[in-house]
N, C-alpha and C positions, 0 to 999 in steps of 0.2 A: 347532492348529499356528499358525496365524495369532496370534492372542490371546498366544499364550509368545515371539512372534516381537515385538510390537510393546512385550510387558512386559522385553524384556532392551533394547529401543531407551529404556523411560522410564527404566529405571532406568540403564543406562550412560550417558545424556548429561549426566545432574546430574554422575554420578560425575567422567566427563572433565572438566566447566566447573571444580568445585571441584579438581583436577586441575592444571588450567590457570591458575588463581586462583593454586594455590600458587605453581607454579612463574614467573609473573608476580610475586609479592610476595617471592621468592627473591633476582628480577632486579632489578626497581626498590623495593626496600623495602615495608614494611608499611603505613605511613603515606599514600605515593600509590596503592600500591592500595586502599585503605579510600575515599581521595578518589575515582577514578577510580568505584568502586563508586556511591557516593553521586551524583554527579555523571550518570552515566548513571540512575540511578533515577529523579533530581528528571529531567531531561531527556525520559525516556520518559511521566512524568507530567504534564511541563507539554506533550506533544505529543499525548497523548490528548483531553486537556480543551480546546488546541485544534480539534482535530479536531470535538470534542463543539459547541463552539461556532461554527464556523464553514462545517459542512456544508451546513447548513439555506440559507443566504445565496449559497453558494456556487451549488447547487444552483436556486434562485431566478436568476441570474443565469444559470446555463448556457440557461434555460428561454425565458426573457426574449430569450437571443440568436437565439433558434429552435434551439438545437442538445439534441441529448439528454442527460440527466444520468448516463447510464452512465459515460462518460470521469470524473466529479467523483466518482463512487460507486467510480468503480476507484479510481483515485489518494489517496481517502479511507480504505479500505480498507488500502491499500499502509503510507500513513502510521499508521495505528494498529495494524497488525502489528506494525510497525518499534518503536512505544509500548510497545508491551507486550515485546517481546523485549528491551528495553531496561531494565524492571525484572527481566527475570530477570538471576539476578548472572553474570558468566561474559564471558569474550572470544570463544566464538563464538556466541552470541547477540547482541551488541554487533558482531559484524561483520556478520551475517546483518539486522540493522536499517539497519547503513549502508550497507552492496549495495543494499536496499530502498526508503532516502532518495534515493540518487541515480540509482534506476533511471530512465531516461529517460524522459516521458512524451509521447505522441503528441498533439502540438494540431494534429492536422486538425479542423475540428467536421464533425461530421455532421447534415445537419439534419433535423429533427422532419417537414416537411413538405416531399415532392421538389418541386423545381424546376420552374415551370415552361415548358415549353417557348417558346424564340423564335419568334418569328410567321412566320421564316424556314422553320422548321421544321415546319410546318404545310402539311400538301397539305388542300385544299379540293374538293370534291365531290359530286357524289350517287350516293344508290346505290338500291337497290331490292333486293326481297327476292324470288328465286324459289322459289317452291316445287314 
């Protein structure tokens, strides 16, 4: 059941995009949509190879601040979904990229090593063990 549930999702959403395609090159001619096409592909291709090139560095640096590289691994992630849906042809994949470019990112950092404590915050003492 599953399996014929998720094979009518692959095959209906090419169907809808090219769909969609048409009925966009109906609206705005055949020409800017051929561009619009193109221009998202090169676009989703040169943000991959970003991606590709700039993790490594980026990641380096989260590290270097003491903060953890999850937040750079999410947001790296984020941006090469967004790459790749962007080669696929279609307007709502090209939306579903741009939701995903401007989804808000959280810069709190978290750091690698807690904090520690003010010497205010410190009770001093002895103790002993009874047994």
């Amino acid at each position: 059941m599953r399996l014929g549930f998720l094979a009518i999702i692959a095959l209906a959403v090419p169907a809808l995009e090219m769909v969609g395609i048409y009925q966009i090159a109906q609206r705005i001619g055949w020409g800017w949509t051929l561009l619009w096409l193109i221009a998202a592909i090169w676009a989703g291709v040169a943000l991959i190879r970003a991606q590709h090139s700039d993790l490594p560095a980026r990641l380096k640096q989260a590290i270097a601040r003491g903060e953890t590289p999850f937040g750079e691994i999410w947001a790296s992630g984020r941006r090469l979904l967004a790459g790749v849906l962007l080669i696929l042809p279609g307007a709502g994949s090209d939306l579903l990229a741009i939701l995903l470019l401007l989804w808000p990112t959280a810069r709190t950092p978290v750091p690698l090593v807690p904090a520690r404590p003010d010497e205010a915050e410190v009770i001093e003492g002895e103790f002993r063990r009874e047994e």
